[in-house]
Wavefront OBJ file of the C-alpha trace (Angstrom):
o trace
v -11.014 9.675 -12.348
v -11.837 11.170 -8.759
v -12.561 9.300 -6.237
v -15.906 10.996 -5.496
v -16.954 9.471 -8.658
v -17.615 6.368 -6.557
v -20.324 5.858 -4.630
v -19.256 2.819 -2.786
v -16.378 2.616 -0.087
v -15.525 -0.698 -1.655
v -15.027 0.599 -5.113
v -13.095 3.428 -3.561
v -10.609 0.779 -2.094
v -10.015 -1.520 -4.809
v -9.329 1.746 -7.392
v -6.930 2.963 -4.967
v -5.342 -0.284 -4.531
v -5.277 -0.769 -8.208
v -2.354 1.413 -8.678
v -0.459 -0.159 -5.892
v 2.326 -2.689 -8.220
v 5.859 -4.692 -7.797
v 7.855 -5.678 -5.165
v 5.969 -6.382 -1.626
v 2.952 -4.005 -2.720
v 2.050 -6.763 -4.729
v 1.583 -9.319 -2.504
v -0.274 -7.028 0.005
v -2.709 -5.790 -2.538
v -3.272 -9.226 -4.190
v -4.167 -10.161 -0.668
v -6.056 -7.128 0.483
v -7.944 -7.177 -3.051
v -9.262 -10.546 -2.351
v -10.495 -9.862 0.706
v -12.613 -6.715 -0.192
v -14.400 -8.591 -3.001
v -15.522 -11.469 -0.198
v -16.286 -8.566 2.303
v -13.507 -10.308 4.774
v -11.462 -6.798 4.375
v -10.391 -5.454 8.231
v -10.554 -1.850 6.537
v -14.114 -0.310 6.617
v -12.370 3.054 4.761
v -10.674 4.045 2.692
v -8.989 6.750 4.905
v -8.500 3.896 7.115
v -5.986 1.768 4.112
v -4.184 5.211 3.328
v -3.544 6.128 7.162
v -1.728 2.261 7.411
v -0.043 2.738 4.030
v 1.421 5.960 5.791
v 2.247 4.503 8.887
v 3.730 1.267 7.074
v 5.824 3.893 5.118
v 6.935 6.035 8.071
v 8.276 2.758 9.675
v 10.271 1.687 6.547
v 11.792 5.262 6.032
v 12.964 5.392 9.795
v 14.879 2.125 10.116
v 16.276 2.540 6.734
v 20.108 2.421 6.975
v 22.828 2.282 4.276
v 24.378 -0.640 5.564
v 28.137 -2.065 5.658
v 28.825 -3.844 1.309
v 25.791 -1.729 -0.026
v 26.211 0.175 -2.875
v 25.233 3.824 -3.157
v 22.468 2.220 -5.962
v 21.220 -0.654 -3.546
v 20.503 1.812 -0.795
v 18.905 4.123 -3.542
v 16.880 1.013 -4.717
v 15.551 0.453 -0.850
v 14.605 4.071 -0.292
l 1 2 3 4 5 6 7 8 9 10 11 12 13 14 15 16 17 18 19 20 21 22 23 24 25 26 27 28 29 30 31 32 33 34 35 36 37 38 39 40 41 42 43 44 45 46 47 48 49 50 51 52 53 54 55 56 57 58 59 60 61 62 63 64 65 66 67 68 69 70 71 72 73 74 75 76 77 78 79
């Protein structure tokens, strides 16, 4: 399904949210999906959720560091 197929930015939000799962992700979108449905949501787009997903991500990849015990796996598993 595109995402032109919706008509309303809410809809938009919540499908692309929908394929967020596991780990933290969860948690956020659990949140974030509550708050869209009771129109409490601080994102009005949803260029607005991708461009913090993206930032969020950028963060994570630049302070990731293989650290002193870790396995080549566990550092695998972070990334």
């Amino acid at each position: 399904m595109q995402l032109d197929a919706f008509t309303d930015k809410r809809m938009k939000i919540l499908y692309t949210l929908s394929f967020m799962r596991g780990g933290m992700a969860q948690v956020w979108v659990a949140n974030d999906t509550s708050a869209v449905l009771n129109n409490t949501s601080s994102f009005g787009t949803l260029v607005e959720i991708l461009a913090l997903i993206k930032r969020t991500t950028h963060m994570q990849l630049h302070t990731l560091r293989m650290t002193l015990g870790m396995t080549a796996e566990e550092y695998m598993a972070s990334f």
